[in-house]
N, C-alpha and C positions, 0 to 999 in steps of 0.2 A: 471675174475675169479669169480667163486659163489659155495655157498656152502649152505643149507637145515640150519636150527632153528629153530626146533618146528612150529610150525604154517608160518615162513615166508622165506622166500628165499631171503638171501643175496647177494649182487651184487656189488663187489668191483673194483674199477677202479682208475689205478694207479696216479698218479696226476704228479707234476714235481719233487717234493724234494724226492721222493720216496715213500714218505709217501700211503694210498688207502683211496678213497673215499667209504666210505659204501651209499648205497640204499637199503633201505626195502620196499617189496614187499608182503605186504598179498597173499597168497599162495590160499587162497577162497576169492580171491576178488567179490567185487557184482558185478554181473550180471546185464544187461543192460535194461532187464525191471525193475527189481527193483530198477535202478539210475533213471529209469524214472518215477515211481511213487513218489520217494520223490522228484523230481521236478516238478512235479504237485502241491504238496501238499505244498511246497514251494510259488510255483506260486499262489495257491489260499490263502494262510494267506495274501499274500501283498496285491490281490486284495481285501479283506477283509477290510485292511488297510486302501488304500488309500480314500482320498474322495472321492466320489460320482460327477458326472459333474453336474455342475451349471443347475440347472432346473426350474420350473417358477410353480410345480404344487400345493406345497405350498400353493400358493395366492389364493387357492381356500378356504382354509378352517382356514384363519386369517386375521383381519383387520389392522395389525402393526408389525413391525420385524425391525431388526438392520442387513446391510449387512455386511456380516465377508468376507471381502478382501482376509482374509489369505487361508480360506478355498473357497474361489467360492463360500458359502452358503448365505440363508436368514434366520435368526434366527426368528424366532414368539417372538411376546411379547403379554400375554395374559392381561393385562392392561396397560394400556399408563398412565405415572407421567403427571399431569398435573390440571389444576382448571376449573369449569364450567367456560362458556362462560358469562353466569350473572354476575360473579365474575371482571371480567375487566371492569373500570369505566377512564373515562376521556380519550377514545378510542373512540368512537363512529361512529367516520367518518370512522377510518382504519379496523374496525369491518365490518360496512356496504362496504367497498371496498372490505377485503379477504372474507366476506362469499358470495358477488356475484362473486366471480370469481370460487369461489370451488364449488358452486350451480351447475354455465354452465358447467363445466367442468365434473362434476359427471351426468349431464343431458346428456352427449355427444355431447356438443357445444365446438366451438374453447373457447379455456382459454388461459392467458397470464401468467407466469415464475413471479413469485412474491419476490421482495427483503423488507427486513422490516430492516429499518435501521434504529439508533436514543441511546438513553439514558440507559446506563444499567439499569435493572432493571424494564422494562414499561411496562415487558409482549409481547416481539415479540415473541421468543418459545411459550407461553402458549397462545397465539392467534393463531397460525399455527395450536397446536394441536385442541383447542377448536374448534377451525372453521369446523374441518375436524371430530371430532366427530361429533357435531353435525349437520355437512349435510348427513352422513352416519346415525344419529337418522331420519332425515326427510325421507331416501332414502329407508329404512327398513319400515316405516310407510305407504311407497307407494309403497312397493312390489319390489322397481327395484335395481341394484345392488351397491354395497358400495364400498367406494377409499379405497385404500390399501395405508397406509402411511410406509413410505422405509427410514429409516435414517443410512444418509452415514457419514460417518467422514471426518471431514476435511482435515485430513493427509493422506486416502483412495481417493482422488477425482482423480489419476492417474489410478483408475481402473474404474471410471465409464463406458469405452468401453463397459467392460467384463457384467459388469450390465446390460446395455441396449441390450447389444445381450441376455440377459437372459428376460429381458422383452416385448423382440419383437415377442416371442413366446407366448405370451397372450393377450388376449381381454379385461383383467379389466384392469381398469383403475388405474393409482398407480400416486403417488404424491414424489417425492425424498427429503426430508428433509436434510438443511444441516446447523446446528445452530455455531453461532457464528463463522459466516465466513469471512477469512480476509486473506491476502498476506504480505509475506516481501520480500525484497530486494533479488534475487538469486532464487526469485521461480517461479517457470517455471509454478507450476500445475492451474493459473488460465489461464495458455494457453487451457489446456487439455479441463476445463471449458467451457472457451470459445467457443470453438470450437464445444461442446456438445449443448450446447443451440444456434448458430446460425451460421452457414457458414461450418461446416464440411459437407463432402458427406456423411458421414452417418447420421447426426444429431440428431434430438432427434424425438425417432416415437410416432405418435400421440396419444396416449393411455399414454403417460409421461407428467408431470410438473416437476418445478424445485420452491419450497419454501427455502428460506436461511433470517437467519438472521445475522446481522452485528452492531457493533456498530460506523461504519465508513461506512461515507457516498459514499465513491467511493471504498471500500474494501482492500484499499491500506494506509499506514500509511502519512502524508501530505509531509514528508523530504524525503520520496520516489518519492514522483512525482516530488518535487522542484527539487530534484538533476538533476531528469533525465531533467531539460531544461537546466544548466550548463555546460552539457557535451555533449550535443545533438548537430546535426547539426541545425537541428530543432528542437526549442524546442516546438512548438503547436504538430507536430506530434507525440513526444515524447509523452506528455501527452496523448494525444487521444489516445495512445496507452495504457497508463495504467487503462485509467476512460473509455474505451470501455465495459469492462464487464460487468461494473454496467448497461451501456447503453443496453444490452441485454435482461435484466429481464422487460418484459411490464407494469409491478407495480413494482412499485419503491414508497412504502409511507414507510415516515417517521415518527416514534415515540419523541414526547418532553417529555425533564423533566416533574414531576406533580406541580402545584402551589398548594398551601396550601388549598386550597379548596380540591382542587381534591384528594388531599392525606387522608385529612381526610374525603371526602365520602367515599372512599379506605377502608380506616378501621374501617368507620359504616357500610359496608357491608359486611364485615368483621365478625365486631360484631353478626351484627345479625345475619347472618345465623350459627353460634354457640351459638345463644342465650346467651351470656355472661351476665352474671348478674354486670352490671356495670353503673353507671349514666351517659348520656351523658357528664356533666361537666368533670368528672374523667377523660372518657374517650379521651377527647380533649387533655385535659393536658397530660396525660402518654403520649397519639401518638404524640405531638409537643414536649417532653421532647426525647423521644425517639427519632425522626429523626435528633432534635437538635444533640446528641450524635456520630451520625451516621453520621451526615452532608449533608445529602441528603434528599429527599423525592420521595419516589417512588412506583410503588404496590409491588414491593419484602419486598422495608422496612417495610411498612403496615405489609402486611402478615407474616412477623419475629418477629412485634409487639404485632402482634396478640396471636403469638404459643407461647411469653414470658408471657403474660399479661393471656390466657387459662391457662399454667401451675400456674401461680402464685393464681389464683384461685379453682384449683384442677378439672380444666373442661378438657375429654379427649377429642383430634380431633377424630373425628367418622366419 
């Protein structure tokens, strides 16, 4: 049964208990080009939307970015955090080790997957970066082309596939930065790793490195590897199973604590390149009174002693 209402045409249909189902029916319903142009126009705000596919053309016109997982993207960072290379003292050997590996490797020779493991605070981040600025100042100076530093997160290292098919599409050279890198108990993703730096079929293409730093020497906490020989059939394979990854990385230097020496050339180096108006003597005392405090000695404490001991002076960092 139906019957006309103004603009629509009603359509009742009887149900069980007697009662009618109404349906309304726009009487000018749209037309089927017109439902197809608002599904166009539909179609194109999403494709608006959505991201854009993982692309590599970016790297043409920045020397540093953070990869965003979420989106497929390389975000640019138009200054990199970090301290001149002059500035790291009581380093000298690990210095002279990562800047000839970034040298070859930006020169277009084989280079090795570099692990910097050792003491909080000695300066493995600000070595990575330092290194890699400045062989990108030499490489500018000689006309030829500059690394591209890529810093991935640790909790992200299950997408690095997705990454390296986006950098296999390019000829620069990039470097994968992954700071303060470490594994627990239940985690799967230094398989993923692994498997990116040495024995996956796809592996890692030659135009990539891999920089990480750790403050644990095998990337694995020590009650993790002990357990795993308690419960293991074997427990040497156990292990080799877990201290494999570190075995990966072809530099493997380690950073130590600083001794009191070292600490305080730290923060005469410190000093002076802010020119602080300060007596040697003072300044001895304040930096040994200070790390006493702190209970450490290291170039971070330095340099926290320093940005203390600047303001207390009224000197701005510049």
């Amino acid at each position: 049964m139906s019957e006309t209402c103004g603009d629509h045409i009603v359509r009742s249909f009887p149900v069980k208990d007697g009662r009618f189902l109404h349906h309304w029916h726009k009487a000018n319903s749209m037309t089927d080009h017109a439902l197809l142009n608002v599904l166009e126009r539909i179609a194109d705000s999403l494709e608006r939307m959505s991201p854009k596919p993982p692309s590599a053309d970016i790297l043409k016109h920045h020397d540093a970015f953070i990869w965003q997982a979420a989106m497929g993207t390389l975000a640019p960072v138009e200054k990199v955090s970090g301290v001149s290379l002059s500035l790291l003292r009581g380093i000298e050997r690990q210095i002279s080790q990562v800047m000839t590996n970034t040298r070859h490797f930006a020169e277009g020779f084989t280079a090795n997957n570099v692990m910097l493991w050792g003491a909080r605070g000695m300066g493995k981040s600000s070595l990575v970066k330092a290194a890699i600025a400045t062989v990108n100042a030499e490489q500018r100076a000689k006309g030829e082309p500059t690394l591209a530093l890529i810093e991935i997160q640790r909790d992200e290292l299950s997408t690095l596939p997705k990454l390296l098919a986006v950098l296999r599409t390019t000829d620069r050279r990039c470097i994968l930065f992954c700071d303060d890198l470490s594994f627990e108990s239940q985690d799967a993703d230094y398989k993923s790793l692994k498997s990116v730096l040495d024995g996956g079929i796809g592996g890692r293409p030659d135009n990539v490195l891999v920089y990480a730093t750790s403050n644990r020497r095998h990337l694995m906490p020590r009650d993790m590897i002990e357990n795993e020989t308690g419960s293991a059939i074997n427990p040497s394979e156990a292990i080799e199973e877990k201290v494999s990854l570190s075995d990966r990385f072809g530099l493997w230097i380690g950073l130590y604590g600083a001794s009191q020496d070292e600490y305080l050339d730290i923060v005469q180096t410190y000093a002076a390149t802010r020119k602080l108006p300060v007596s040697p003597e003072d300044l001895r005392r304040k930096a040994l009174q200070w790390a006493l405090t702190r209970g450490s000695r290291s170039g971070r404490v330095a340099a926290q002693f320093i940005d203390d001991l600047s303001a207390d002076l009224g000197i701005p960092n510049s």
